[in-house]
N, CA, C and O atoms as CSV, one atom per row, in Angstrom:
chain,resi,resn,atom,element,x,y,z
A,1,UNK,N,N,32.176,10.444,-6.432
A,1,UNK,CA,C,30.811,10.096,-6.744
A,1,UNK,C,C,30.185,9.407,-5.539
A,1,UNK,O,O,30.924,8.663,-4.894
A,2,UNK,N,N,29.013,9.543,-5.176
A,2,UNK,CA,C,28.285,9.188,-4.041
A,2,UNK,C,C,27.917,7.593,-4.307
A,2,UNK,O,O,27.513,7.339,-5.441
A,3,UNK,N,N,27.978,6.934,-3.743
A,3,UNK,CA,C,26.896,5.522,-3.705
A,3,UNK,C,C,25.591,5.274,-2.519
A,3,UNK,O,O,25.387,5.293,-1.305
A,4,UNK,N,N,25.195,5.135,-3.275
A,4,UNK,CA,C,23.583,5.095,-2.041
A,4,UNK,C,C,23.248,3.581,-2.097
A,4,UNK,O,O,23.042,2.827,-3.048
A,5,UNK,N,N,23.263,3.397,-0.780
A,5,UNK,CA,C,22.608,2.015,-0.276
A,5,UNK,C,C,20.946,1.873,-0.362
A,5,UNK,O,O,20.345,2.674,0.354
A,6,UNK,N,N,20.309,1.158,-0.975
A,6,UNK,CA,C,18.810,1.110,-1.042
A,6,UNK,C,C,18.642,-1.071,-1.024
A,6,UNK,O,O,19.141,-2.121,-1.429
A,7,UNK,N,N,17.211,-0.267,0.034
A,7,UNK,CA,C,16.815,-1.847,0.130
A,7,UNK,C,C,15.331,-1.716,-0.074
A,7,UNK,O,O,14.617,-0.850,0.431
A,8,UNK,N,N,14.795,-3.110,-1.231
A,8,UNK,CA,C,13.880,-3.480,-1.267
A,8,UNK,C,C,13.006,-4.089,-0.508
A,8,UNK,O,O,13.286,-5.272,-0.319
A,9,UNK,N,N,11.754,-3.600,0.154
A,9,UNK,CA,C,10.893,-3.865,1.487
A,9,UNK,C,C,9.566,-4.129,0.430
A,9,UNK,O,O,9.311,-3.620,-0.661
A,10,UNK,N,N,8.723,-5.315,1.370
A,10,UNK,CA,C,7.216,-5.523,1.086
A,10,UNK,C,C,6.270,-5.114,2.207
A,10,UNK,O,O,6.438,-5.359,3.401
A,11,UNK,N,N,5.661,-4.721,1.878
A,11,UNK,CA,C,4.605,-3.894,3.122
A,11,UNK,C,C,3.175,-4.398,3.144
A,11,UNK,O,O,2.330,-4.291,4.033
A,12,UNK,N,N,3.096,-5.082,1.731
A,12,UNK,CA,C,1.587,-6.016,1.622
A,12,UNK,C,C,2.060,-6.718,0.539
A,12,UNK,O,O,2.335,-6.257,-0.569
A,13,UNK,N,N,2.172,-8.280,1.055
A,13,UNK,CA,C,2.954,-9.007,-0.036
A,13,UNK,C,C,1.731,-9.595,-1.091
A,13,UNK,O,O,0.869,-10.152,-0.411
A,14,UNK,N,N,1.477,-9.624,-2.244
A,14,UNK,CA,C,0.767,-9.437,-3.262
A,14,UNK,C,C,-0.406,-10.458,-2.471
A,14,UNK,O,O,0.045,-11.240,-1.634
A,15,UNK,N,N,-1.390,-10.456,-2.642
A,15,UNK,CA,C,-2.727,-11.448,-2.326
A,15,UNK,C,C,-3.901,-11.167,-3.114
A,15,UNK,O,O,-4.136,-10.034,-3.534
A,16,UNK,N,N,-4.600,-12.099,-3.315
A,16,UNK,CA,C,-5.849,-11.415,-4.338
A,16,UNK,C,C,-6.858,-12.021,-2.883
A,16,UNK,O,O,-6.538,-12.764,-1.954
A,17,UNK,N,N,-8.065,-11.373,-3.185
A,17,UNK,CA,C,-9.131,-10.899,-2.149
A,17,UNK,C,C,-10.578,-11.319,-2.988
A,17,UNK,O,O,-10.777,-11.269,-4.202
A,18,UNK,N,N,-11.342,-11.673,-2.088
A,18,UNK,CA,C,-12.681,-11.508,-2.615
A,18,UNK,C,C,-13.414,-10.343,-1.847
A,18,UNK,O,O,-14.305,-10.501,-1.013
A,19,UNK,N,N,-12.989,-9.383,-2.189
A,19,UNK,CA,C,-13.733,-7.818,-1.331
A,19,UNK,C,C,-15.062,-7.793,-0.884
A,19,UNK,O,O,-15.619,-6.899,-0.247
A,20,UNK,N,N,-15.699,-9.291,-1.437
A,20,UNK,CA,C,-17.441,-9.393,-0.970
A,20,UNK,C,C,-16.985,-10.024,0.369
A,20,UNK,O,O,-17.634,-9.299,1.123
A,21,UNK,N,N,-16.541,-10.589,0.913
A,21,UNK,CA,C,-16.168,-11.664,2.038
A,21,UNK,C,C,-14.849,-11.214,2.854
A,21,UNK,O,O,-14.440,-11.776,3.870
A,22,UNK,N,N,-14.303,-10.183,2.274
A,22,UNK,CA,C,-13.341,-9.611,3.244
A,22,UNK,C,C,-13.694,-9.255,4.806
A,22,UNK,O,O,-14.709,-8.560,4.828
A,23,UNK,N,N,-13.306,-9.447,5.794
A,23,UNK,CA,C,-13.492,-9.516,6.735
A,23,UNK,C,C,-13.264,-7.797,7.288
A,23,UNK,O,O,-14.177,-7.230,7.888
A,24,UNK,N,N,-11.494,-6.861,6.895
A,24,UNK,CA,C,-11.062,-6.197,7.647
A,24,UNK,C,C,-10.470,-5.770,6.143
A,24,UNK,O,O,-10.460,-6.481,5.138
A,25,UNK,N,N,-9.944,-4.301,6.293
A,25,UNK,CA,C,-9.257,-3.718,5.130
A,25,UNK,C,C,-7.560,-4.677,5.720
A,25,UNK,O,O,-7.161,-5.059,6.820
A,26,UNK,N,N,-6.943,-4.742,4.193
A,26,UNK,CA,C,-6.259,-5.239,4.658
A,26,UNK,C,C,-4.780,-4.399,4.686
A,26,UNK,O,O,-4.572,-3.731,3.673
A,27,UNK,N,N,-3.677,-4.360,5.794
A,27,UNK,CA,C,-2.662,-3.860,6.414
A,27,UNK,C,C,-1.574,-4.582,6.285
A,27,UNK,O,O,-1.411,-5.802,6.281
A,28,UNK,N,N,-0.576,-3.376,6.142
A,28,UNK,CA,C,1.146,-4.317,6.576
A,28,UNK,C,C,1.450,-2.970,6.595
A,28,UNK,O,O,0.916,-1.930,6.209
A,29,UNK,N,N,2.868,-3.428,7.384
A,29,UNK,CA,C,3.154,-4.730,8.064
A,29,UNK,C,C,2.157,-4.650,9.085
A,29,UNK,O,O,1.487,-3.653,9.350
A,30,UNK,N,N,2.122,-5.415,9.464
A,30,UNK,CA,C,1.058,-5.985,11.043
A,30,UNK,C,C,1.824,-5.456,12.075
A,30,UNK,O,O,2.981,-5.078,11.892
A,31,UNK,N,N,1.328,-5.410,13.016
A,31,UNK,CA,C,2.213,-4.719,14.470
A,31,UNK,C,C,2.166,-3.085,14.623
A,31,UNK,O,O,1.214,-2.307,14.687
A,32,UNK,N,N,3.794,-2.858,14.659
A,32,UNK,CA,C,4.087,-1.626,14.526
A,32,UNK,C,C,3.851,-0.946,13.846
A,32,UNK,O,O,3.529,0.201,14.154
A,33,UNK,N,N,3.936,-1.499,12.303
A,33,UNK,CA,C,4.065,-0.851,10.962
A,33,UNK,C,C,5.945,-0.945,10.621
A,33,UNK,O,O,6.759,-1.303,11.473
A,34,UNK,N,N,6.179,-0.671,9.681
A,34,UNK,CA,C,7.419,-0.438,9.191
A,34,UNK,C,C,8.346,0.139,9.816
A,34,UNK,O,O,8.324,1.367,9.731
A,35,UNK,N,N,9.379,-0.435,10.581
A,35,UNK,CA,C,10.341,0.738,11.556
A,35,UNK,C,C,11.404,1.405,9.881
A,35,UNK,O,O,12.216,1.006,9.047
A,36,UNK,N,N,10.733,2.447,10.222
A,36,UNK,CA,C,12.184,3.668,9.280
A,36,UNK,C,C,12.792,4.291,9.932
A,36,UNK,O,O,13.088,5.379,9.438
A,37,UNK,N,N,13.184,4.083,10.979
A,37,UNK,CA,C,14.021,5.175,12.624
A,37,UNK,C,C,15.052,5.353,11.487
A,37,UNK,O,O,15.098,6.424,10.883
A,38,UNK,N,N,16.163,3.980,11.072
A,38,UNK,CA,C,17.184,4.495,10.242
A,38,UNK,C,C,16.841,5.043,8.762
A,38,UNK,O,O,17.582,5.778,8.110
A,39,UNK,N,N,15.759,4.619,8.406
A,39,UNK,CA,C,15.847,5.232,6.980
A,39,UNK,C,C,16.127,6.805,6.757
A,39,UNK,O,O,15.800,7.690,7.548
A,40,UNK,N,N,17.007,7.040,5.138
A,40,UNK,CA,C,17.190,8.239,5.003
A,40,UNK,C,C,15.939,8.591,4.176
A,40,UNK,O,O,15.776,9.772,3.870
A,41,UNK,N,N,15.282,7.910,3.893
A,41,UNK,CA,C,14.165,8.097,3.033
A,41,UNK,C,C,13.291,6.772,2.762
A,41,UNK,O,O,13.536,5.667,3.247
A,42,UNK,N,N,12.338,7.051,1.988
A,42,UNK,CA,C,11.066,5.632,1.509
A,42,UNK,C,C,10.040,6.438,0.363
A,42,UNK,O,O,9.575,7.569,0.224
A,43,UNK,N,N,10.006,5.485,-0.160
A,43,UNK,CA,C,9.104,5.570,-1.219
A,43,UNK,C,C,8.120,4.350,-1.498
A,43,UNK,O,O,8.527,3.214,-1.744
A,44,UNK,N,N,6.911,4.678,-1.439
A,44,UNK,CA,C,6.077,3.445,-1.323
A,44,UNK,C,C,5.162,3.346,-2.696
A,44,UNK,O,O,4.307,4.197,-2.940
A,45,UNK,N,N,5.326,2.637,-3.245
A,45,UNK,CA,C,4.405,2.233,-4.646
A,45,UNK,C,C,3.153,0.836,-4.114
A,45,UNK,O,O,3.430,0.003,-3.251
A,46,UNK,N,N,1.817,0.889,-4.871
A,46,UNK,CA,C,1.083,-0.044,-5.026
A,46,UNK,C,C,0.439,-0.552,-6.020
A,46,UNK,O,O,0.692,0.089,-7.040
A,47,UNK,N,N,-0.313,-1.448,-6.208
A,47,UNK,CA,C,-1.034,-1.733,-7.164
A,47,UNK,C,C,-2.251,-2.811,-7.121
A,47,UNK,O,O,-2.050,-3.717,-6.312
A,48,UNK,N,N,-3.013,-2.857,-7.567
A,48,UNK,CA,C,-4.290,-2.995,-7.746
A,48,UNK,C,C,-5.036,-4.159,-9.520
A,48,UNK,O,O,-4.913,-3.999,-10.734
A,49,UNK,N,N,-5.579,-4.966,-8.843
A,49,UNK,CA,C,-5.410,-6.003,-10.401
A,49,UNK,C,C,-6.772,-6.844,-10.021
A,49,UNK,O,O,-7.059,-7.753,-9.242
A,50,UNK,N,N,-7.670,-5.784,-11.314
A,50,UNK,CA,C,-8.918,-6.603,-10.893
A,50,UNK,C,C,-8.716,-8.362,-12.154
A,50,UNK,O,O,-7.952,-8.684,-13.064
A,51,UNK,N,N,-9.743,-8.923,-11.536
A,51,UNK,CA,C,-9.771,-10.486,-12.743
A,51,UNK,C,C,-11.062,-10.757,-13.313
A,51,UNK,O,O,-11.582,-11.798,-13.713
A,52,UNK,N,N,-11.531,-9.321,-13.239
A,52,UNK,CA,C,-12.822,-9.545,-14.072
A,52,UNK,C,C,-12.713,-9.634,-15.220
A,52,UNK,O,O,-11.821,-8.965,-15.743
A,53,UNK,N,N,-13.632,-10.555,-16.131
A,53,UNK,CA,C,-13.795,-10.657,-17.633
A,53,UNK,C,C,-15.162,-11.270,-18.025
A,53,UNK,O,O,-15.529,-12.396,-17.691
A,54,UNK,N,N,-16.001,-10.233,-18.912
A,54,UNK,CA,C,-15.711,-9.020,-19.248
A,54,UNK,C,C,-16.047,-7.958,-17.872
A,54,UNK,O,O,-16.662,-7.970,-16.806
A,55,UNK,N,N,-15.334,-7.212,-18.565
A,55,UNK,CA,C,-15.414,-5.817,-17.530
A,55,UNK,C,C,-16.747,-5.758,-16.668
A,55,UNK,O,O,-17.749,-5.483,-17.327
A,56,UNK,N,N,-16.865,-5.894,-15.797
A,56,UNK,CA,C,-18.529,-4.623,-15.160
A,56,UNK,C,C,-18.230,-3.737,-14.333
A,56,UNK,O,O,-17.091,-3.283,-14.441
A,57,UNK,N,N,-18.945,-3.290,-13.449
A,57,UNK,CA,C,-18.545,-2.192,-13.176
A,57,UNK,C,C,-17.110,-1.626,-12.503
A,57,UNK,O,O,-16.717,-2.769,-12.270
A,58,UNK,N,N,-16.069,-0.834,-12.029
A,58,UNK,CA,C,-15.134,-0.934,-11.620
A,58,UNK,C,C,-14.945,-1.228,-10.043
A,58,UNK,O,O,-15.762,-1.257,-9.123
A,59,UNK,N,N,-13.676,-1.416,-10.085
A,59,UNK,CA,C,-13.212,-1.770,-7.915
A,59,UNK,C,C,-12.578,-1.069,-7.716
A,59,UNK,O,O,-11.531,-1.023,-8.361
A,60,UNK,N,N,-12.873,-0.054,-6.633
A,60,UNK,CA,C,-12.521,0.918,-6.147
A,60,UNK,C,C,-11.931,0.553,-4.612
A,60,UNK,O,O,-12.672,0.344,-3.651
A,61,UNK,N,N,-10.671,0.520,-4.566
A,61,UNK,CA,C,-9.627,0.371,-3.719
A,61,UNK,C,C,-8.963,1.790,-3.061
A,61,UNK,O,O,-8.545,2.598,-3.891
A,62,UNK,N,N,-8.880,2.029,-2.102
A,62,UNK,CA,C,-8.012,2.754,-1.357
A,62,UNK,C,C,-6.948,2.441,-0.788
A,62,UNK,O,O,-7.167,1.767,0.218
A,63,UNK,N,N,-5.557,2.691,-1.046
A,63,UNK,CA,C,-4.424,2.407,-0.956
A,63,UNK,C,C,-3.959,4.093,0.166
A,63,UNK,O,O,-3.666,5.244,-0.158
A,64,UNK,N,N,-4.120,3.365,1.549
A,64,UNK,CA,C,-4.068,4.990,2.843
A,64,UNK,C,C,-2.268,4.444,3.218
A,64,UNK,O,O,-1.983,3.291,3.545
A,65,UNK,N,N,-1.545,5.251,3.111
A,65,UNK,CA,C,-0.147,5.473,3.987
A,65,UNK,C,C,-0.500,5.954,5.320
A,65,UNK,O,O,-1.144,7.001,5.390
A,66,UNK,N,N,-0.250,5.492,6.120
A,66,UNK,CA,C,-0.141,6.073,7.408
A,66,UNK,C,C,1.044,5.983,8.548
A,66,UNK,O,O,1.624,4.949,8.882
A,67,UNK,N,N,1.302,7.514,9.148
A,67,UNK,CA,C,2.868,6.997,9.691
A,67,UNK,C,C,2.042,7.853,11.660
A,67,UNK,O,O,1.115,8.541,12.086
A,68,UNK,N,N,3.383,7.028,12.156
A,68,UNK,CA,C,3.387,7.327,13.356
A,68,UNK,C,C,4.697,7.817,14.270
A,68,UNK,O,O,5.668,7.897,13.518
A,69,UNK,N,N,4.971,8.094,15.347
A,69,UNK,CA,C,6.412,8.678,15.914
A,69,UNK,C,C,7.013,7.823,16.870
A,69,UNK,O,O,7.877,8.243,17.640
A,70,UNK,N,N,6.574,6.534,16.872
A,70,UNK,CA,C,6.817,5.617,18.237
A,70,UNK,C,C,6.282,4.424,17.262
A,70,UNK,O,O,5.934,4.324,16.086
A,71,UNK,N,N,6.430,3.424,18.600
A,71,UNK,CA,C,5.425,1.929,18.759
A,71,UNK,C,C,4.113,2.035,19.183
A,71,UNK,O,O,3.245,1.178,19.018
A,72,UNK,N,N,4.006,2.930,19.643
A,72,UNK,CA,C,2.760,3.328,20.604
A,72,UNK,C,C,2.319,4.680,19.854
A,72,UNK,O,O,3.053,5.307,19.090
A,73,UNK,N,N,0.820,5.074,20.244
A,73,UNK,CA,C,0.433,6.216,19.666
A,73,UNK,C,C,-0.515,5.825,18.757
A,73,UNK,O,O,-0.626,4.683,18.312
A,74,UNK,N,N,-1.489,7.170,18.363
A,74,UNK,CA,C,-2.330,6.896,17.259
A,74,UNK,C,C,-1.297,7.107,15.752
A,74,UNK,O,O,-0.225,7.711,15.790
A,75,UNK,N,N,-1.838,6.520,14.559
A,75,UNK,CA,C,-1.449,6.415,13.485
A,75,UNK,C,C,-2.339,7.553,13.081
A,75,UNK,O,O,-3.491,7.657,13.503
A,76,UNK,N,N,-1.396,8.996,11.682
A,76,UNK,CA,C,-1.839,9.545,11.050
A,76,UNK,C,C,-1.830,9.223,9.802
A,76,UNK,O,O,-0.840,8.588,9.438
A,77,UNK,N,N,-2.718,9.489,8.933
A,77,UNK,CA,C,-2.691,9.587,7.561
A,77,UNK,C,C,-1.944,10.635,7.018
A,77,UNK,O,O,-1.781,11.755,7.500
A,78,UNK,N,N,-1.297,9.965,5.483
A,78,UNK,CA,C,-0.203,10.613,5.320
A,78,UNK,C,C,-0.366,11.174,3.648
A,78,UNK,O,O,0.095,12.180,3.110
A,79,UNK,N,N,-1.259,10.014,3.083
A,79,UNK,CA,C,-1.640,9.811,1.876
A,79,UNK,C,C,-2.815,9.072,1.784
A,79,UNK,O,O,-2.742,8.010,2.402
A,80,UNK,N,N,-3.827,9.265,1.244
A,80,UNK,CA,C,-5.082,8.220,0.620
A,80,UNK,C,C,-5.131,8.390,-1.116
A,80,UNK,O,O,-5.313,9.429,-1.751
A,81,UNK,N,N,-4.922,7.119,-1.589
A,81,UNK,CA,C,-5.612,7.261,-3.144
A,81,UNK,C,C,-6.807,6.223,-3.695
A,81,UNK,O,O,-6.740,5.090,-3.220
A,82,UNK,N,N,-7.970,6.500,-4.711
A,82,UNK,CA,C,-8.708,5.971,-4.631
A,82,UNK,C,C,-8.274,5.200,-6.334
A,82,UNK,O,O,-8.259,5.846,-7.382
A,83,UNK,N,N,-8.021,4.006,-6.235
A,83,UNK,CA,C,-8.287,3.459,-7.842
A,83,UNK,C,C,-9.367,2.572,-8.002
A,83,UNK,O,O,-10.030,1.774,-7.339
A,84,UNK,N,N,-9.297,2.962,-8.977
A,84,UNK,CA,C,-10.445,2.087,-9.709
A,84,UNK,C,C,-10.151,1.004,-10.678
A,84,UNK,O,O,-10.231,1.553,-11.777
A,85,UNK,N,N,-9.963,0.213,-10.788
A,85,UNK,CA,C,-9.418,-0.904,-12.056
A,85,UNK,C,C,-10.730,-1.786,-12.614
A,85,UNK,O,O,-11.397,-2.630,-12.016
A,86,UNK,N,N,-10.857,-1.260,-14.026
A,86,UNK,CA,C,-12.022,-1.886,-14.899
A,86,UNK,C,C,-11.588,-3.465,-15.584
A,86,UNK,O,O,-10.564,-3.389,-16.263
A,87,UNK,N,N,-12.189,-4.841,-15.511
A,87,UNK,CA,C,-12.173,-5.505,-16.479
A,87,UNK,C,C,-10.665,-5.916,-16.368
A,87,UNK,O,O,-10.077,-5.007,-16.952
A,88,UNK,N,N,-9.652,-6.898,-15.878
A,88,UNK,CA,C,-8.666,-7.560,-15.945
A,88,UNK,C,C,-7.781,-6.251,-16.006
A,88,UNK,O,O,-6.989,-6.225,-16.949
A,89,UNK,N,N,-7.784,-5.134,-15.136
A,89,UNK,CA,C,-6.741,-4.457,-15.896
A,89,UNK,C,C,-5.619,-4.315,-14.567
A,89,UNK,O,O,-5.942,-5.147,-13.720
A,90,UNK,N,N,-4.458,-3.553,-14.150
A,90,UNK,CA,C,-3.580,-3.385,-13.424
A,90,UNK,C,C,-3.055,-1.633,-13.176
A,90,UNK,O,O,-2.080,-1.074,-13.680
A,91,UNK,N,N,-3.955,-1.138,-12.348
A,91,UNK,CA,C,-3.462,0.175,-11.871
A,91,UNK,C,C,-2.608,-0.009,-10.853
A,91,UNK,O,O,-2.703,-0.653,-9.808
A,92,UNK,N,N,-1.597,0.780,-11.403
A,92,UNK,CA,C,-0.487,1.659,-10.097
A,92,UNK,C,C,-0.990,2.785,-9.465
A,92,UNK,O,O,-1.428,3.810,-9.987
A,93,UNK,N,N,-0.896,2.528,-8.410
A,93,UNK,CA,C,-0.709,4.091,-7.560
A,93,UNK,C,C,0.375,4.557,-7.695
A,93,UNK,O,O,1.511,4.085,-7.731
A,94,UNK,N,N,-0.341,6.224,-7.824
A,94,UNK,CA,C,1.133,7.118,-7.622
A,94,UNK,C,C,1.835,6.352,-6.552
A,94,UNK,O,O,1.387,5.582,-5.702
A,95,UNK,N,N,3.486,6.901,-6.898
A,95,UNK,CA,C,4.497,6.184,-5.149
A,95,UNK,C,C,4.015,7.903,-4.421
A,95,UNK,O,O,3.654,9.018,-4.797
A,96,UNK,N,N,4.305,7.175,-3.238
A,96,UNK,CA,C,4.073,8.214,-2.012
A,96,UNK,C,C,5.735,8.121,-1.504
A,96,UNK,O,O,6.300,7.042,-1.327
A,97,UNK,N,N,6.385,9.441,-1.313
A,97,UNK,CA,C,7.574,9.646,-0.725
A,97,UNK,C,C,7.649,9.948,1.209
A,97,UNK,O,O,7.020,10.764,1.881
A,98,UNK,N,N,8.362,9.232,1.504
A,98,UNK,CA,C,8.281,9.354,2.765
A,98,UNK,C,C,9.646,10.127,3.279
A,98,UNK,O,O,10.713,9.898,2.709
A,99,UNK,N,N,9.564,11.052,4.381
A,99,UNK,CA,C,10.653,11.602,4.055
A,99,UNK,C,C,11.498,11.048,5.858
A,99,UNK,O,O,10.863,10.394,6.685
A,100,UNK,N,N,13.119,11.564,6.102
A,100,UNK,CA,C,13.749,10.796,6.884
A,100,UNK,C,C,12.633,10.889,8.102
A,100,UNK,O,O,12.553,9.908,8.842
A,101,UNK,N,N,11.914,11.830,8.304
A,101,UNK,CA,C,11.498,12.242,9.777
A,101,UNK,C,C,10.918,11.318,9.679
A,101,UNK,O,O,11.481,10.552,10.461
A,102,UNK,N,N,9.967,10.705,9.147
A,102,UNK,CA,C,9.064,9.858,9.370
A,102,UNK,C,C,9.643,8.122,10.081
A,102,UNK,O,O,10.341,7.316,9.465
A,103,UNK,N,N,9.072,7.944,11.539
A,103,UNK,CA,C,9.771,6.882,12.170
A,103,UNK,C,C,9.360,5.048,11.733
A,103,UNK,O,O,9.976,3.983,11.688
A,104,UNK,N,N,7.931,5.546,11.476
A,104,UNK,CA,C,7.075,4.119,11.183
A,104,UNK,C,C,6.091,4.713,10.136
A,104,UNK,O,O,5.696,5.850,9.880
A,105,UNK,N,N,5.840,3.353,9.592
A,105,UNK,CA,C,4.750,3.382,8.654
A,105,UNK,C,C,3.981,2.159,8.216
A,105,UNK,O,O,4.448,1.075,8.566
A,106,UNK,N,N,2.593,2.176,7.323
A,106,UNK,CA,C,2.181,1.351,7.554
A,106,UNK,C,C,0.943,1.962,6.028
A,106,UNK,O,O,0.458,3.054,5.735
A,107,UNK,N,N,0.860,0.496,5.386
A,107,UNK,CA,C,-0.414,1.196,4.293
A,107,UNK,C,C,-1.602,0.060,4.716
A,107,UNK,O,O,-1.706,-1.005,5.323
A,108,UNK,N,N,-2.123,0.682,4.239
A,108,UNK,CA,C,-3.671,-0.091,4.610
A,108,UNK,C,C,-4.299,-0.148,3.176
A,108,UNK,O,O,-3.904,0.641,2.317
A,109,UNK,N,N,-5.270,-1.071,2.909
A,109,UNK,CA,C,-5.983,-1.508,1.275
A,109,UNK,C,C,-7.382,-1.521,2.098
A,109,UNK,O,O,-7.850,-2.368,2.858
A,110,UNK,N,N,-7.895,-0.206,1.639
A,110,UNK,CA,C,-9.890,-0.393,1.979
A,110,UNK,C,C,-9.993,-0.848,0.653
A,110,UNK,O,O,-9.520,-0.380,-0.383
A,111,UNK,N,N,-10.863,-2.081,0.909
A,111,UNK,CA,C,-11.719,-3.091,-0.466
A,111,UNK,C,C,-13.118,-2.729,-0.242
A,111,UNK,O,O,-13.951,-2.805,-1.145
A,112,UNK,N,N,-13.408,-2.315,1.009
A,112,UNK,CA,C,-14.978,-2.091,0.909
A,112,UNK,C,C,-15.677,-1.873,-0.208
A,112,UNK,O,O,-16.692,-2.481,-0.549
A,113,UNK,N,N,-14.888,-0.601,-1.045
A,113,UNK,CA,C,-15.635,-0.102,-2.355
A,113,UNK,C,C,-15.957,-1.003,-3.442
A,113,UNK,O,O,-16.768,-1.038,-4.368
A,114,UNK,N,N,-14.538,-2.083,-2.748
A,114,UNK,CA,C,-14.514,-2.954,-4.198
A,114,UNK,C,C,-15.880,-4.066,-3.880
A,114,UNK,O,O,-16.094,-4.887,-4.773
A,115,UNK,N,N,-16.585,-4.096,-2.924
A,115,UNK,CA,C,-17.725,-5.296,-2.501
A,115,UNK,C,C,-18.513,-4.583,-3.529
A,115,UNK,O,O,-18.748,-5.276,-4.519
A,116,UNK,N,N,-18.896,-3.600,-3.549
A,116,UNK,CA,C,-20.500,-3.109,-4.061
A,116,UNK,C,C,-19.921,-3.590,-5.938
A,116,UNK,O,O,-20.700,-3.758,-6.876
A,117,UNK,N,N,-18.713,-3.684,-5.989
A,117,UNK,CA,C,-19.252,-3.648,-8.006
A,117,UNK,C,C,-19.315,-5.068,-8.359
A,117,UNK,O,O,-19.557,-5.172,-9.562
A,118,UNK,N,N,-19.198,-6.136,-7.811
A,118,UNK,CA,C,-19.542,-7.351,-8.147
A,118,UNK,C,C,-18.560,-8.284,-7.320
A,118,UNK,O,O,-17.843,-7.836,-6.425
A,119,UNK,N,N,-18.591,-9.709,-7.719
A,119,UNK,CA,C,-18.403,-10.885,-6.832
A,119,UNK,C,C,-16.706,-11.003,-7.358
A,119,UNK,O,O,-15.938,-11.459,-6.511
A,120,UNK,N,N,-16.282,-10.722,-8.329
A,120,UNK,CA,C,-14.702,-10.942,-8.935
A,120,UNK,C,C,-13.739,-10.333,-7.601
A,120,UNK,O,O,-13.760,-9.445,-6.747
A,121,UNK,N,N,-13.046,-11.277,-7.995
A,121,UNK,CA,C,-11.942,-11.061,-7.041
A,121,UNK,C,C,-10.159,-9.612,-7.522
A,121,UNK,O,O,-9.568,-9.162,-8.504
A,122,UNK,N,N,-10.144,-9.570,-6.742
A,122,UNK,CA,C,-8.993,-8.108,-6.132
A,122,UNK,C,C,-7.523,-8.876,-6.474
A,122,UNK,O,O,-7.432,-10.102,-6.426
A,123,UNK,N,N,-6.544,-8.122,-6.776
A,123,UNK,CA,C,-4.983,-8.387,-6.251
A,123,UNK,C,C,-4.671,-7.460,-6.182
A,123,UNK,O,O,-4.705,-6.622,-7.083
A,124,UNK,N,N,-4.038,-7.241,-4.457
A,124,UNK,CA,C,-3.069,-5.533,-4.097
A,124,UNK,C,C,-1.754,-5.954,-3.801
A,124,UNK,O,O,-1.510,-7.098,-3.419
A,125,UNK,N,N,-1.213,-5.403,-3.903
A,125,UNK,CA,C,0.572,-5.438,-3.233
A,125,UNK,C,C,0.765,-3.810,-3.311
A,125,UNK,O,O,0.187,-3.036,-4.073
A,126,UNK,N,N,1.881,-3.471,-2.165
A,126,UNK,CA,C,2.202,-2.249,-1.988
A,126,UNK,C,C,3.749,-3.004,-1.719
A,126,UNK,O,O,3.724,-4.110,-1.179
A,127,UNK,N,N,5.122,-2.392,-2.106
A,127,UNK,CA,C,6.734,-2.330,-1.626
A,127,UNK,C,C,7.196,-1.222,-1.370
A,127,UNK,O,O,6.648,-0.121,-1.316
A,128,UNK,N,N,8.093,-1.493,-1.230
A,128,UNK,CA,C,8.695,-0.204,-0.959
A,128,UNK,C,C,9.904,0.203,-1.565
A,128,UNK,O,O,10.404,-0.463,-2.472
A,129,UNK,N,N,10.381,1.174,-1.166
A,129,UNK,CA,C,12.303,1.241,-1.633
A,129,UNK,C,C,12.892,2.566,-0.269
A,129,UNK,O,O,12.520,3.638,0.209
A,130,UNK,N,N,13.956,1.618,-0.151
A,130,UNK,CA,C,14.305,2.547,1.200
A,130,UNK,C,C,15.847,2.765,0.908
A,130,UNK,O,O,16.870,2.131,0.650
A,131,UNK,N,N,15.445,3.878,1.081
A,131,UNK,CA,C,17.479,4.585,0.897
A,131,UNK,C,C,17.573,5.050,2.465
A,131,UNK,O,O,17.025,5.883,3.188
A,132,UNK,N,N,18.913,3.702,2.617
A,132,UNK,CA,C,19.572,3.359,4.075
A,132,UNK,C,C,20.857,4.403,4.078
A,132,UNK,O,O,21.160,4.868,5.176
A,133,UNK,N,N,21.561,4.766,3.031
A,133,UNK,CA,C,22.901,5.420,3.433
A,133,UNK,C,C,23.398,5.876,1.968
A,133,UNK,O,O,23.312,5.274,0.898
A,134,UNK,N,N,24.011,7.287,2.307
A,134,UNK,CA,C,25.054,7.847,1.021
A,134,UNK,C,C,26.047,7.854,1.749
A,134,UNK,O,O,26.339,8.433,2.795
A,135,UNK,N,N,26.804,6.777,0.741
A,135,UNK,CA,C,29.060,7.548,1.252
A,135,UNK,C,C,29.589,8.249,0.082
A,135,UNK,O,O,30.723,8.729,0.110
C-alpha cells in the first residue's frame, strides 16, 4: 500500500478587509510566490466571508491563481473565480489543482468589486495541500 506525504501550506492567512479603503488586491505569499519545484502536486482552496447584517447588496471577490517557471519572469494566470457572498454568509471557491510542472505560485484576492456594494467589511483566506512524496 502506498503512503503519501502531504503538507498543509497558507498562501493568504485569513484577514478581514474593508474593500472601501483597501489600498492593493491582496497576495501571498509575497515575494516569489509559493516555491512547488518539489511538489508532486497542490491543490489550492479559498474562501470568502462577508459580515454584513442584514444582507445588501453582494461582494464580489476574485480569488486569481497564478503560476510562474522561475523567481524571475512574468506571472500567468492559471485560474480566476468570481464570488459573491450575500449578508454574513461564507463561500468556498472551487479548489484549483496544480499539477507537478508547475514551479511557483501565488493567489491574489481582487476586493475592488467588493468596494462598490457597501462599507461592511470582507474575510479571505486561501491554503493549500501539497502532496510532497508516495513510497
Amino acid at each position: 500500500m502506498a503512503i503519501a506525504t502531504k503538507n498543509g501550506r497558507t498562501l493568504v492567512a485569513s484577514q478581514t478587509i474593508d474593500p472601501t479603503s483597501a489600498a492593493n488586491d491582496i497576495t501571498g505569499p509575497a515575494g516569489n510566490g509559493l516555491d512547488l519545484t518539489t511538489a508532486l502536486g497542490f491543490v489550492i482552496t479559498g474562501k470568502e466571508i462577508t459580515g454584513q447584517t442584514p444582507p445588501e447588496s453582494g461582494k464580489e471577490v476574485d480569488m486569481v491563481v497564478e503560476a510562474r517557471n522561475g523567481t524571475t519572469g512574468n506571472w500567468f494566470e492559471v485560474s480566476r473565480q468570481t464570488g459573491t457572498s450575500v449578508g454574513n454568509t461564507t463561500l468556498f471557491f472551487n479548489p484549483v489543482v496544480l499539477p507537478a510542472s508547475i514551479m511557483y505560485a501565488r493567489v491574489i484576492f481582487d476586493v475592488t468589486g467588493a468596494s462598490a456594494a457597501g462599507t461592511d467589511l470582507v474575510t479571505i483566506e486561501a491554503l493549500g495541500h501539497e502532496l510532497t512524496s508516495i513510497q
